[in-house]
LUMTOR-283830 format. One line per field, with one value per atom (N, C-alpha, C, O): residue number from 1; residue in three letters; x, y, z. Coordinates in nm, 3 decimals, decimal comma. Layout:
num: [NUM/...];
residu: [ALA/...];
c1: [X/...];
c2: [Y/...];
c3: [Z/...];
***
This chain:
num: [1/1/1/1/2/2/2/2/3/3/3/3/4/4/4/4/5/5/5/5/6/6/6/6/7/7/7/7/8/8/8/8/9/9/9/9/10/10/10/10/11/11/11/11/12/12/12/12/13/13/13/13/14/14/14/14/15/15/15/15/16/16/16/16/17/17/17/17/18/18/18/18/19/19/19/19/20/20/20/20/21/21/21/21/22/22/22/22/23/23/23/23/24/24/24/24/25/25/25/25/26/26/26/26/27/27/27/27/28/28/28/28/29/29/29/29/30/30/30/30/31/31/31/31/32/32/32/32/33/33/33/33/34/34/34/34/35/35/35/35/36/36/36/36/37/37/37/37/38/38/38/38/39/39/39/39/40/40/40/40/41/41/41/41/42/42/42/42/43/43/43/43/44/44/44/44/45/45/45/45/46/46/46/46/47/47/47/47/48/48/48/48/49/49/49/49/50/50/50/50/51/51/51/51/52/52/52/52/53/53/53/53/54/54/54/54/55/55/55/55/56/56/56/56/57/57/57/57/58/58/58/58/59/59/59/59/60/60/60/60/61/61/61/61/62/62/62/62/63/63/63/63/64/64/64/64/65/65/65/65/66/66/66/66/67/67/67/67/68/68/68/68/69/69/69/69/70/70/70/70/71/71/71/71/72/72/72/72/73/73/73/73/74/74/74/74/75/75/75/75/76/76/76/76/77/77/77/77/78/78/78/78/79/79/79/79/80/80/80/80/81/81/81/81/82/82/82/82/83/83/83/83/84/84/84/84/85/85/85/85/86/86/86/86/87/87/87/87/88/88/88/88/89/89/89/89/90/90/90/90/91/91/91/91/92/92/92/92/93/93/93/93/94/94/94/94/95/95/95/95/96/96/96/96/97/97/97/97/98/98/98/98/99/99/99/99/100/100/100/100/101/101/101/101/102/102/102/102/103/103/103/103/104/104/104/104/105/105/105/105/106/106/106/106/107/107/107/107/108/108/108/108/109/109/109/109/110/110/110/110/111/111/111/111/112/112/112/112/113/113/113/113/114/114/114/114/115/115/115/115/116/116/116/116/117/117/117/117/118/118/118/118/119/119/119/119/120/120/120/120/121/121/121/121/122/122/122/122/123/123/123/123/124/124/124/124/125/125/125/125/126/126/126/126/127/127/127/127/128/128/128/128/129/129/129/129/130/130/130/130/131/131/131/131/132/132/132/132/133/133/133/133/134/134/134/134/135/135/135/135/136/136/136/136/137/137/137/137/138/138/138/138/139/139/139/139/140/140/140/140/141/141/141/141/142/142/142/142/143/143/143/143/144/144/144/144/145/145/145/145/146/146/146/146/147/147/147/147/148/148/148/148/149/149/149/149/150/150/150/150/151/151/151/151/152/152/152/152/153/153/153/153/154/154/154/154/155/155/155/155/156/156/156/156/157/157/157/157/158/158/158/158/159/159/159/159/160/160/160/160/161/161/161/161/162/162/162/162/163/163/163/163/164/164/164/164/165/165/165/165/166/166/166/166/167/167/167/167/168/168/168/168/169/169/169/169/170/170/170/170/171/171/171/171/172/172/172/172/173/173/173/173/174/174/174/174/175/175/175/175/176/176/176/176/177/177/177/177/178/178/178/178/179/179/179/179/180/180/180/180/181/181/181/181];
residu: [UNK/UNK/UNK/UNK/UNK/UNK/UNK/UNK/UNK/UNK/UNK/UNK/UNK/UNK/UNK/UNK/UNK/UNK/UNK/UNK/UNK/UNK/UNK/UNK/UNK/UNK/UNK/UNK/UNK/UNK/UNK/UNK/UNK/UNK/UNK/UNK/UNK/UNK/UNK/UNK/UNK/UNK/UNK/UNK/UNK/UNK/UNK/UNK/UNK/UNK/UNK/UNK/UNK/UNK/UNK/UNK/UNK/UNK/UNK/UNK/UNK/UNK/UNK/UNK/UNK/UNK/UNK/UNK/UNK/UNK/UNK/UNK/UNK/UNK/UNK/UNK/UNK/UNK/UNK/UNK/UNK/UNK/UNK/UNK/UNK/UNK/UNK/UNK/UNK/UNK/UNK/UNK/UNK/UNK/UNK/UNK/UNK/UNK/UNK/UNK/UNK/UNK/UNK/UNK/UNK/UNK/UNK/UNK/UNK/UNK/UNK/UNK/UNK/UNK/UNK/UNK/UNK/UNK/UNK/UNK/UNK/UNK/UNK/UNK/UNK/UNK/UNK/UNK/UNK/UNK/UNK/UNK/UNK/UNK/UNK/UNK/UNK/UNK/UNK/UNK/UNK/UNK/UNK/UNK/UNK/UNK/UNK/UNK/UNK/UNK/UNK/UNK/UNK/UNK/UNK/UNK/UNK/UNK/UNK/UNK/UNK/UNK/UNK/UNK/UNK/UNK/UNK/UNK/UNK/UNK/UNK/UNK/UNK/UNK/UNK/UNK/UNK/UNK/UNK/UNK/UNK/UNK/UNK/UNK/UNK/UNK/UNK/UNK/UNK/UNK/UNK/UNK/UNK/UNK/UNK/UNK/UNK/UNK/UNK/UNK/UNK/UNK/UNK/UNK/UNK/UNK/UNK/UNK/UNK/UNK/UNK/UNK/UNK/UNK/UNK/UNK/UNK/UNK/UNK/UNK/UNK/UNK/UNK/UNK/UNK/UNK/UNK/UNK/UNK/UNK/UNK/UNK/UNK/UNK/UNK/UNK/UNK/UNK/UNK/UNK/UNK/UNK/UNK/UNK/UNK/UNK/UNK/UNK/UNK/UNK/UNK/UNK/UNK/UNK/UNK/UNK/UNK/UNK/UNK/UNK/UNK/UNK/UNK/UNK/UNK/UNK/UNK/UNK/UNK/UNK/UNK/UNK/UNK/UNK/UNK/UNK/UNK/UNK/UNK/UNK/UNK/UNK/UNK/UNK/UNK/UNK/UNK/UNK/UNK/UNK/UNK/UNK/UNK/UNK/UNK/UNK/UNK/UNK/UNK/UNK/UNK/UNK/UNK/UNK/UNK/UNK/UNK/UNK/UNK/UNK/UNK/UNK/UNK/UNK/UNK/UNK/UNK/UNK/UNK/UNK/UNK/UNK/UNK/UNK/UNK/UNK/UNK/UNK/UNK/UNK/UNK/UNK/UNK/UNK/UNK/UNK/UNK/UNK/UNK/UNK/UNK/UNK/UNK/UNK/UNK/UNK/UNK/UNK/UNK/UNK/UNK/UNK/UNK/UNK/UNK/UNK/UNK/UNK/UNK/UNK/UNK/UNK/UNK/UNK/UNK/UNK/UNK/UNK/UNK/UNK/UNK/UNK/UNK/UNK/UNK/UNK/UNK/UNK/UNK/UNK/UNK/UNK/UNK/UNK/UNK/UNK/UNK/UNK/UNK/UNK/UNK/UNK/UNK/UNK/UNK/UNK/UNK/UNK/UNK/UNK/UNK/UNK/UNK/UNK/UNK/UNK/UNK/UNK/UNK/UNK/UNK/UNK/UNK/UNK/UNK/UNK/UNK/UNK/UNK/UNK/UNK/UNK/UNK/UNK/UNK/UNK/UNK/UNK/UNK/UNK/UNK/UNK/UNK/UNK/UNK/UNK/UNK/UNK/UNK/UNK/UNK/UNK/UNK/UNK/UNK/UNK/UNK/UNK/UNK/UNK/UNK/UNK/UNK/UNK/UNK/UNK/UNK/UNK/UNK/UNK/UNK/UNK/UNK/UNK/UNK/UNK/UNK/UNK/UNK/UNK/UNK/UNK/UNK/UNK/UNK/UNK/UNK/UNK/UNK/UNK/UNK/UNK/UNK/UNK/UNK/UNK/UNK/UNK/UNK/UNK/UNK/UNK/UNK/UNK/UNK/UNK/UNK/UNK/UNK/UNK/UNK/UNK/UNK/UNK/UNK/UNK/UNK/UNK/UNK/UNK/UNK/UNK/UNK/UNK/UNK/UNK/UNK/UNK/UNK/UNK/UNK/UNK/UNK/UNK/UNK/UNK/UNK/UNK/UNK/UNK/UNK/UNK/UNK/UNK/UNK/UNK/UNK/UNK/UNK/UNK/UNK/UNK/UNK/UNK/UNK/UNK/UNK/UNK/UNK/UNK/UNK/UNK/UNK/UNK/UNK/UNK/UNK/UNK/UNK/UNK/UNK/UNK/UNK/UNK/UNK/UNK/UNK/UNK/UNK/UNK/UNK/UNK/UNK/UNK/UNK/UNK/UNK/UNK/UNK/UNK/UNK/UNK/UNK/UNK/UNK/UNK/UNK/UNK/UNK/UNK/UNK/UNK/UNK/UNK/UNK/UNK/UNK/UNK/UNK/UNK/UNK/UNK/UNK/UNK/UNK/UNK/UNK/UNK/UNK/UNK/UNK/UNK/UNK/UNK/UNK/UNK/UNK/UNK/UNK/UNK/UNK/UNK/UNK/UNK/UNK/UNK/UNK/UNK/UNK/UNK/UNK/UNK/UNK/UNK/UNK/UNK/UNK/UNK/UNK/UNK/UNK/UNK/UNK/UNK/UNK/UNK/UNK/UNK/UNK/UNK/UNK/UNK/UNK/UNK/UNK/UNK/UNK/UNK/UNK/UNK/UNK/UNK/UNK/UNK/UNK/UNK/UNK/UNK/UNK/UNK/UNK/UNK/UNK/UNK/UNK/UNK/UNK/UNK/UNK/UNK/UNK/UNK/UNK/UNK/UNK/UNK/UNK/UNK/UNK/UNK/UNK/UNK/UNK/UNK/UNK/UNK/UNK/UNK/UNK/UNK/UNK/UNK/UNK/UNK/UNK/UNK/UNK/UNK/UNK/UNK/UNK/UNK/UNK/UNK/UNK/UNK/UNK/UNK/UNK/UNK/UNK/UNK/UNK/UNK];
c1: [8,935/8,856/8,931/8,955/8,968/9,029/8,965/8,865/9,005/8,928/8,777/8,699/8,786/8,647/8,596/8,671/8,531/8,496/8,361/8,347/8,293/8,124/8,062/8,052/8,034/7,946/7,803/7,784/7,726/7,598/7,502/7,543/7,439/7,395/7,225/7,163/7,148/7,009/6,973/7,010/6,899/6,856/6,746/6,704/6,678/6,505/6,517/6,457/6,543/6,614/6,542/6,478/6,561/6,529/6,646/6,742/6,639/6,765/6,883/6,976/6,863/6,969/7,011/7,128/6,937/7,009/7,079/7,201/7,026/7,098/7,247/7,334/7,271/7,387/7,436/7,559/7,374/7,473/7,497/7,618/7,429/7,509/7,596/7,667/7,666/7,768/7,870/7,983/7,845/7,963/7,976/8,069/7,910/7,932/8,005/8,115/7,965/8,046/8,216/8,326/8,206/8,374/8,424/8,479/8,408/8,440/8,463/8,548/8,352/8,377/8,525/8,621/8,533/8,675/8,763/8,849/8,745/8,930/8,974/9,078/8,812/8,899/8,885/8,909/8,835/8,858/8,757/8,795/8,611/8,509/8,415/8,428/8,300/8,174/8,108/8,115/7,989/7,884/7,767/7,724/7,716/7,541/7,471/7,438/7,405/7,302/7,175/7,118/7,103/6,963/6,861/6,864/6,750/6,616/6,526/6,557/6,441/6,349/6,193/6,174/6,108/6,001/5,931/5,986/5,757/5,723/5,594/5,604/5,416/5,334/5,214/5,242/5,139/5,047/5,000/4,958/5,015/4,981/5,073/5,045/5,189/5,303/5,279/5,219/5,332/5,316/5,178/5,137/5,115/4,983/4,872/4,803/4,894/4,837/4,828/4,716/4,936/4,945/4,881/4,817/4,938/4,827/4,673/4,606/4,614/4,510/4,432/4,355/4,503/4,464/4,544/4,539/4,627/4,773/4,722/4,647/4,785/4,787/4,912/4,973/4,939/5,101/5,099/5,185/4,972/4,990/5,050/5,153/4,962/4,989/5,171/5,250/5,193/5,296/5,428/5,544/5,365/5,485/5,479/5,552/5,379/5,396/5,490/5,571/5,442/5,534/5,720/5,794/5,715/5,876/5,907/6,024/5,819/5,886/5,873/5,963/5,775/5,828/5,949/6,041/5,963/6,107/6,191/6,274/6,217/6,324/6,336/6,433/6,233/6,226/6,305/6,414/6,256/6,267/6,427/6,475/6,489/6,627/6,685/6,800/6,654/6,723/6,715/6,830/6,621/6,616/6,693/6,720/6,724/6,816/7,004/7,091/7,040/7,148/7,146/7,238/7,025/7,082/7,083/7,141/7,026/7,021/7,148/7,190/7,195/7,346/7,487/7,589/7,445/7,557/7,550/7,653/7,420/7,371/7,347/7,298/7,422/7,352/7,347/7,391/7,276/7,276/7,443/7,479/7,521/7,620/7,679/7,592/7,777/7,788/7,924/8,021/7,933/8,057/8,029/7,934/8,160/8,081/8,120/8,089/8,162/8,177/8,029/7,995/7,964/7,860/7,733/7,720/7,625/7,560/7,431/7,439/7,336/7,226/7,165/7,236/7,038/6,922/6,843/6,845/6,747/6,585/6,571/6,611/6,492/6,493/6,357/6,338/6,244/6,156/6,186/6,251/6,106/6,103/6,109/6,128/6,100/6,076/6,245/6,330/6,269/6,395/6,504/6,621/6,494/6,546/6,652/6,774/6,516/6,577/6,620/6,681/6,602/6,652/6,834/6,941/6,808/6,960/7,074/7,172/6,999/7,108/7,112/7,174/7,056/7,035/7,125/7,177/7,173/7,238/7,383/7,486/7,394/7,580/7,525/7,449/7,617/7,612/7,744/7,752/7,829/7,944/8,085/8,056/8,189/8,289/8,344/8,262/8,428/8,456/8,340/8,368/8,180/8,069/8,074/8,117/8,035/7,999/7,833/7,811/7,760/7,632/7,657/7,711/7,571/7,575/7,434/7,388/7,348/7,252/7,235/7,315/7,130/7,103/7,024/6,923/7,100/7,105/6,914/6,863/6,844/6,715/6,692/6,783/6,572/6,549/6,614/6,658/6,635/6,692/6,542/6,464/6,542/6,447/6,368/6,416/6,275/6,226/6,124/6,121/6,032/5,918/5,994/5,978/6,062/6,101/6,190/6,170/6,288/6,299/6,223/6,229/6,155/6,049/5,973/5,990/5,910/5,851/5,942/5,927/6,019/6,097/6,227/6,273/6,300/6,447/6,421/6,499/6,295/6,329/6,408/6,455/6,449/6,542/6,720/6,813/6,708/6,871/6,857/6,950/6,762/6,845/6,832/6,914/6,710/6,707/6,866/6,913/6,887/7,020/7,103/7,158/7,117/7,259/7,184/7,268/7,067/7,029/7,083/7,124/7,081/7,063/7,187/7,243/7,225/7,340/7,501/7,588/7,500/7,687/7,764/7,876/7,772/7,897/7,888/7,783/8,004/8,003/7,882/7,852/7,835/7,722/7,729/7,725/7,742/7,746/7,625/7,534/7,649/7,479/7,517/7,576/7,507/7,545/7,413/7,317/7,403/7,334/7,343/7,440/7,185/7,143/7,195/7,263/7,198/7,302/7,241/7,122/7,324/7,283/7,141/7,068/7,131/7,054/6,879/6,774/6,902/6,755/6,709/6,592/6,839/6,820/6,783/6,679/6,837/6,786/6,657/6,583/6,604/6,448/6,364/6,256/6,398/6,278/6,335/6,245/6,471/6,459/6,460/6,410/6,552/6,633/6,535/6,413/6,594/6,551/6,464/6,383/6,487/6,511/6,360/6,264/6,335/6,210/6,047/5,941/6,090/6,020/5,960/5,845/6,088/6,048/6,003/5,965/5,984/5,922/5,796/5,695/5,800/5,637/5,559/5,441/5,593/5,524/5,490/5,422/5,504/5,512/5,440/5,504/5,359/5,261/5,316/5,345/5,326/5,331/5,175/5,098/5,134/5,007/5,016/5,123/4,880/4,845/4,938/5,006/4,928/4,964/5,137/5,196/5,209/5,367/5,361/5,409/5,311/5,331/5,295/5,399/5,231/5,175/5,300/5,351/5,323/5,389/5,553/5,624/5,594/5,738/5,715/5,816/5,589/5,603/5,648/5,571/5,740/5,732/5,574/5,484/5,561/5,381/5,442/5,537/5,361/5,389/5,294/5,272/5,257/5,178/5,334/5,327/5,403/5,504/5,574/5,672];
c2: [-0,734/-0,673/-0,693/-0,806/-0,578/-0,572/-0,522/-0,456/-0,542/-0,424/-0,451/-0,383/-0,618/-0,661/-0,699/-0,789/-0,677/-0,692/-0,761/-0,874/-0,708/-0,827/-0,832/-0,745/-0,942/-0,970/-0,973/-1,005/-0,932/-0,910/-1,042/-1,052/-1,101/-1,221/-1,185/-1,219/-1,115/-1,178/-1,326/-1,369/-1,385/-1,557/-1,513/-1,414/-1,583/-1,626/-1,791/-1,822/-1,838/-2,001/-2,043/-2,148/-1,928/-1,954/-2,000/-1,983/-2,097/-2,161/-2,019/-2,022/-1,923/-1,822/-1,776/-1,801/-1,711/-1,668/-1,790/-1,779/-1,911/-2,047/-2,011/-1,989/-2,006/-1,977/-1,852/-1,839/-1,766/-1,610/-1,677/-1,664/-1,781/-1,768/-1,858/-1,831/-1,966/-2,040/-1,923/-1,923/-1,842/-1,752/-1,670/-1,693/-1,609/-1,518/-1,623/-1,585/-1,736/-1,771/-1,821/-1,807/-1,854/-1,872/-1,728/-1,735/-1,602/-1,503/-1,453/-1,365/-1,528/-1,407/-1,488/-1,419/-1,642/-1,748/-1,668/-1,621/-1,642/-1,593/-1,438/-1,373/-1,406/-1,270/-1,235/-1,132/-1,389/-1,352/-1,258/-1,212/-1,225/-1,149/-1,235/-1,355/-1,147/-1,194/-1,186/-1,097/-1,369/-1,339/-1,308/-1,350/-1,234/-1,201/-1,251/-1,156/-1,347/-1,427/-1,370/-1,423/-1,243/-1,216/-1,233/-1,232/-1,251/-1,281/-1,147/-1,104/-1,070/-0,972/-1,016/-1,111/-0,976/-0,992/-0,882/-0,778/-0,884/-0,770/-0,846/-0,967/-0,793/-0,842/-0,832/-0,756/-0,885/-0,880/-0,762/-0,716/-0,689/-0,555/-0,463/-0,345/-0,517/-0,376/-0,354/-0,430/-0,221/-0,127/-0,047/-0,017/-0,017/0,008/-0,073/-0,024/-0,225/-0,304/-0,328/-0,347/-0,334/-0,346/-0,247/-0,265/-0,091/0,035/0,007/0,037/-0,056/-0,024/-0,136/-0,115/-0,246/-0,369/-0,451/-0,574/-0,380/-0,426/-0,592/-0,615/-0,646/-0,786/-0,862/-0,947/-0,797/-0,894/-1,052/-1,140/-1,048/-1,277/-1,281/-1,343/-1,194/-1,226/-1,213/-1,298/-1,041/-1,035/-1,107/-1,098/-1,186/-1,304/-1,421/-1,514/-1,432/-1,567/-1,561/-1,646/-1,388/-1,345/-1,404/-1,465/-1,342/-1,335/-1,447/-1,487/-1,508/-1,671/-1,755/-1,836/-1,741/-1,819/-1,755/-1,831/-1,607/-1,583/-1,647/-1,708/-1,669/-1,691/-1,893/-1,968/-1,910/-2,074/-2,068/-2,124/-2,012/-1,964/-1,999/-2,101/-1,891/-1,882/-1,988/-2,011/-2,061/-2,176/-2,256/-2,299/-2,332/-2,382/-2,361/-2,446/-2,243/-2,222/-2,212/-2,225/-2,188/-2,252/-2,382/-2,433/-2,468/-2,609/-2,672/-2,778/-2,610/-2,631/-2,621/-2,668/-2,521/-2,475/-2,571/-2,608/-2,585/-2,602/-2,749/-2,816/-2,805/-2,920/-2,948/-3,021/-2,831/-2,789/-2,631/-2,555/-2,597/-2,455/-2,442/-2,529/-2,337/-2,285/-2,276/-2,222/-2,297/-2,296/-2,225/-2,294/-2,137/-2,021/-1,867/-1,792/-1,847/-1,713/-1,600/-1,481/-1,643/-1,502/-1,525/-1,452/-1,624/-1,635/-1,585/-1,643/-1,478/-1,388/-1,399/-1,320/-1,459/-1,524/-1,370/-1,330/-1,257/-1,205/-1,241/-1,294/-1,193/-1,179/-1,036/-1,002/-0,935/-0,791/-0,803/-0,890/-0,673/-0,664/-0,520/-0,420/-0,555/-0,461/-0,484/-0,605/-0,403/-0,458/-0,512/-0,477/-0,607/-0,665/-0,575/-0,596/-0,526/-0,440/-0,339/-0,335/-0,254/-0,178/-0,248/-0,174/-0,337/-0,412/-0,431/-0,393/-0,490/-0,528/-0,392/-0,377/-0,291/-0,160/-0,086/0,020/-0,128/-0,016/-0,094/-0,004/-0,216/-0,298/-0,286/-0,295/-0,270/-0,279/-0,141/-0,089/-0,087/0,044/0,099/0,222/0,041/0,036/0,056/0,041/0,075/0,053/-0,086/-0,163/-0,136/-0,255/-0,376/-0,493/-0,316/-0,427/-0,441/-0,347/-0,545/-0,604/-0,682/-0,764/-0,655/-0,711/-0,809/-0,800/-0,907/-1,012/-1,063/-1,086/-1,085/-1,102/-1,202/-1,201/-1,285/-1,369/-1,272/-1,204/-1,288/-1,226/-1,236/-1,143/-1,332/-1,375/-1,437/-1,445/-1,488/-1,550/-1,483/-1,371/-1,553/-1,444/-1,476/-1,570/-1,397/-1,406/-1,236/-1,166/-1,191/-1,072/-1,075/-0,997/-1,183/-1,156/-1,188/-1,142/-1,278/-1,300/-1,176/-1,124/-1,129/-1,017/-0,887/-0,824/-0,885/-0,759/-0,802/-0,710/-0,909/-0,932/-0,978/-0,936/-1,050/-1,139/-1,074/-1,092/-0,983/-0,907/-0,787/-0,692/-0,794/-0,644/-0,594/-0,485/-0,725/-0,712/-0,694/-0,614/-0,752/-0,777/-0,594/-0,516/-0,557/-0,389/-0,328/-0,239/-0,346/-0,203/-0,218/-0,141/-0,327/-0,324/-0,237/-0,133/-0,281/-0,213/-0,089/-0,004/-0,025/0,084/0,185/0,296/0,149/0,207/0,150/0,231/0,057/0,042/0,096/0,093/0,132/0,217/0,123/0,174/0,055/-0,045/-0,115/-0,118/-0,213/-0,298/-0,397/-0,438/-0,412/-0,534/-0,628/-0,602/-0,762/-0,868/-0,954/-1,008/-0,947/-1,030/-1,148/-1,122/-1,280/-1,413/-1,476/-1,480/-1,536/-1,592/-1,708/-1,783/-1,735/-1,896/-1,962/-1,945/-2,101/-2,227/-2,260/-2,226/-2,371/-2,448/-2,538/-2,574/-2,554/-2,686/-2,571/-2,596/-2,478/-2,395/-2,369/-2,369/-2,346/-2,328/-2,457/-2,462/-2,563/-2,687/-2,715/-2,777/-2,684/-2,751/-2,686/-2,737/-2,528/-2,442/-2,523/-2,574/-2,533/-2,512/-2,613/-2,629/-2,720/-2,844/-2,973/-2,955/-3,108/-3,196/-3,247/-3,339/-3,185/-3,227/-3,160/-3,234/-3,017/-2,960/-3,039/-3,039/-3,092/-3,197/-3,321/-3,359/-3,354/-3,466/-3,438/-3,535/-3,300/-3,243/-3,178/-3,178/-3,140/-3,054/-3,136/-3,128/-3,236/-3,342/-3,443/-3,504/-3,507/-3,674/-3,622/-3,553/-3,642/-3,648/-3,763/-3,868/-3,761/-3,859/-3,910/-3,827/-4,032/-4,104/-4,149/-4,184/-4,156/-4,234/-4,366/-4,429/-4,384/-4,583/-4,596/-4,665/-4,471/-4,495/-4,462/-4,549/-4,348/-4,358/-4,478/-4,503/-4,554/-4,677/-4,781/-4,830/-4,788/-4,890/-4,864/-4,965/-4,776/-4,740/-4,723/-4,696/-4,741/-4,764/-4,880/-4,972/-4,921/-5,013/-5,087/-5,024/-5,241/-5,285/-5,324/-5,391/-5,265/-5,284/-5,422/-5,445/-5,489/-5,595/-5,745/-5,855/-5,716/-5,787/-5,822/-5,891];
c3: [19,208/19,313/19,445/19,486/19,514/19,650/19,743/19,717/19,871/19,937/20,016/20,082/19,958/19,991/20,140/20,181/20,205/20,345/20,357/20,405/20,326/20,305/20,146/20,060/20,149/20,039/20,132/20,249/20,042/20,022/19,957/19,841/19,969/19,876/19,874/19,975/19,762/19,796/19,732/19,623/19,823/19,855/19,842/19,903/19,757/19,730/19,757/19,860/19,728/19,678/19,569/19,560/19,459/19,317/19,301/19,377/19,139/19,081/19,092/19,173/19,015/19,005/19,141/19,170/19,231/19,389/19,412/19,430/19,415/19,451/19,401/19,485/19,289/19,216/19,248/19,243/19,276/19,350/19,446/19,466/19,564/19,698/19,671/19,768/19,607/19,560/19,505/19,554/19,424/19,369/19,521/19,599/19,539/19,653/19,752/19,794/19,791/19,929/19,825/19,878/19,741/19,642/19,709/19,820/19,648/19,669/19,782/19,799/19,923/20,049/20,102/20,137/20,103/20,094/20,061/20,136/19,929/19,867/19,901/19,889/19,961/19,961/20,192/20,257/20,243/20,338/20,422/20,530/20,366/20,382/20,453/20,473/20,495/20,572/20,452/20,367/20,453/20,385/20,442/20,549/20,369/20,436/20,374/20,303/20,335/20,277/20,315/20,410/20,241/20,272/20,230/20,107/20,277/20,246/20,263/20,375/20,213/20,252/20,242/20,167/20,289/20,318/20,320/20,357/20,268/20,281/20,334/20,313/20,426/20,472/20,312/20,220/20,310/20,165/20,188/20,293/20,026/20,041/20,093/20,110/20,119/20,151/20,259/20,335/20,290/20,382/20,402/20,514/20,290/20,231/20,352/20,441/20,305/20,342/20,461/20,507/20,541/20,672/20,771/20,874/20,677/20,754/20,757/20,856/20,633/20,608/20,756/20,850/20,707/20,848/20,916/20,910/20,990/21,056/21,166/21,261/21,107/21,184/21,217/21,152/21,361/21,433/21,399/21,388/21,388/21,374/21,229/21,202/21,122/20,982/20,947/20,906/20,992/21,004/21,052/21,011/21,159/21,194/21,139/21,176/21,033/20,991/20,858/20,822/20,769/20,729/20,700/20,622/20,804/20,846/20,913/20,914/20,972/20,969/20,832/20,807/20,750/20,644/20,576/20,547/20,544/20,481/20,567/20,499/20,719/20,780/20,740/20,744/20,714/20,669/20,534/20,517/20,462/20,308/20,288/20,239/20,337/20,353/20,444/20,406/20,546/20,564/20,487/20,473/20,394/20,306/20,185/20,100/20,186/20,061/20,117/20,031/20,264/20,292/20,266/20,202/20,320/20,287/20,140/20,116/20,060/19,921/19,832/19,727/19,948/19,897/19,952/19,894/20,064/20,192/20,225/20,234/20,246/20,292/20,493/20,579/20,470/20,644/20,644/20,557/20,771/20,767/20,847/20,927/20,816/20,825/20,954/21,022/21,025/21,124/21,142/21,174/21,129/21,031/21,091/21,072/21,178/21,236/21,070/21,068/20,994/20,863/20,771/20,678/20,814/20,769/20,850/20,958/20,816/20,902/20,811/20,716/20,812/20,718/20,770/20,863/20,732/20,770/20,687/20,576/20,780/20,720/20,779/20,891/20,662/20,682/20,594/20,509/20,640/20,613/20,521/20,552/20,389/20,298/20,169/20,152/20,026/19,924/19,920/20,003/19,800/19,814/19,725/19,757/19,670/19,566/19,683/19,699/19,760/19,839/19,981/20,058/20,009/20,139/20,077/20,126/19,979/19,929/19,946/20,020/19,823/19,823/19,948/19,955/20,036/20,148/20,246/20,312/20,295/20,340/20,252/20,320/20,134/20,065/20,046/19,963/20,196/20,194/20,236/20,244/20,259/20,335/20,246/20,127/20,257/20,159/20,146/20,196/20,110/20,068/20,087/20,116/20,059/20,054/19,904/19,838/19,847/19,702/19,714/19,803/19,647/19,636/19,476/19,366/19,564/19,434/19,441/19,553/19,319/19,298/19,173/19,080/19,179/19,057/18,934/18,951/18,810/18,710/18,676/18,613/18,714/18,649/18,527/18,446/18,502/18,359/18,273/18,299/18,132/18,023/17,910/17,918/17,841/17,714/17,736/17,825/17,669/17,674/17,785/17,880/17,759/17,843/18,051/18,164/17,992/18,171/18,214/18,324/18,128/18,169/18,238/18,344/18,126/18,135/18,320/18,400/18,367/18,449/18,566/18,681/18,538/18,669/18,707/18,820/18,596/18,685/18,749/18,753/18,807/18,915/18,936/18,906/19,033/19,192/19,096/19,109/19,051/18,976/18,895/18,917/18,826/18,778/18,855/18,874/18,950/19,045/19,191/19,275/19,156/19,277/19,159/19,198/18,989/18,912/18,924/18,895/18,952/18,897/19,011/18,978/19,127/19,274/19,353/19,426/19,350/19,449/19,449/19,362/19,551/19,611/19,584/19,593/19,567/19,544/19,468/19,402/19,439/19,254/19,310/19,422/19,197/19,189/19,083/18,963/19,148/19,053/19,010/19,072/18,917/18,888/18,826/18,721/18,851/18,818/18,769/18,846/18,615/18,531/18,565/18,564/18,612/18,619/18,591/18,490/18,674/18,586/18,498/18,493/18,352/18,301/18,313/18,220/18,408/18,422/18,427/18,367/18,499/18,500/18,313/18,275/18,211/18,086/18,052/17,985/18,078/18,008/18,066/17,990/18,192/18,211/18,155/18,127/18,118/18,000/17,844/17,777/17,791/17,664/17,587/17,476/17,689/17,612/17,607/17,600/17,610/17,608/17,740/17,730/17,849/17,962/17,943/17,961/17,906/17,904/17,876/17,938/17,765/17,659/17,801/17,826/17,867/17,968/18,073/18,138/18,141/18,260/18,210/18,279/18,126/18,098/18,039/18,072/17,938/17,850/17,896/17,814/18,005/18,066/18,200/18,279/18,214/18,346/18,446/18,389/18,521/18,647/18,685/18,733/18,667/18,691/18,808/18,857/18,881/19,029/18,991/19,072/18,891/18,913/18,938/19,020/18,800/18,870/18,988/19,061/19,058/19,200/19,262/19,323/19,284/19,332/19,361/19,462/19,209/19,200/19,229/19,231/19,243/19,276/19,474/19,539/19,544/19,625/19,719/19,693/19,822/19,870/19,908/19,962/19,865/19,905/20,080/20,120/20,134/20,261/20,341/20,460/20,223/20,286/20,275/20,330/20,224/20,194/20,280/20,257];
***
């Protein structure tokens, strides 16, 4: 791949986007590109919703939590938020599917997106955003499959010890410092 000028990243700061914006920032490095790390937002109820009972407060709380959303997922990534002028974080209002393809609109843009759950049913419900970017977008689109570790907390051993083992009032208690001490 040549020719590259911005990457595109959609950020939810699900395990998988987590992992597109790690491949994507490898990639915007070697090839010398701007990343765009985006977040989209829509108000409850869409556009629909907003006509029917438009509220500026709701709406900004909106788009300040996506704009939280996505700092949180630089630092998840980065361990600080970025301080990198090739790095250009947004928050854009709209469904995310089309916020993404409508943004890698450009020539030498690449969109990279987290691939989503794998299995039938998570498919069917949770990869929107990941076909409707292959279905609709101008430029190559990469879709990067969850890490390891998101497969082991549904399938593996690790599963067995997070869904099966409750956390009780008392371990919390007792893994606290006694502050009468």
């Amino acid at each position: 791949m040549f020719g590259v000028d911005r990457l595109i990243v959609g950020t939810s700061g699900s395990p998988g986007s987590l992992q597109a914006l790690r491949y994507g920032e490898g990639l915007a490095r070697g090839h010398d590109a701007v990343l765009i790390p985006v977040i989209a937002w829509e108000p409850p109820g869409g556009d629909r919703g907003e006509r029917i009972q438009p509220s500026g407060e709701l709406r900004r709380a909106c788009r300040d939590l996506a704009r939280q959303q996505l700092h949180n997922a630089l630092i998840a990534v980065w361990g600080e938020f970025p301080n990198d002028p090739r790095v250009r974080p947004l928050v854009a209002r709209g469904p995310t599917g089309q916020v993404l393809v409508n943004l890698a609109c450009q020539p030498g843009d690449v969109l990279v997106v987290g691939a989503g759950r794998r299995g039938a049913l998570a498919r069917m419900a949770l990869s929107r955003v990941s076909r409707y970017c292959l279905a609709h977008a101008r430029c190559p689109v990469l879709a990067i499959p969850p890490p390891a570790l998101a497969h082991d907390l549904r399938h593996g051993r690790l599963a067995w010890l997070f869904w099966h083992r409750p956390l009780t009032p008392e371990q919390v208690l007792r893994d606290q410092p006694n502050p009468a001490a």
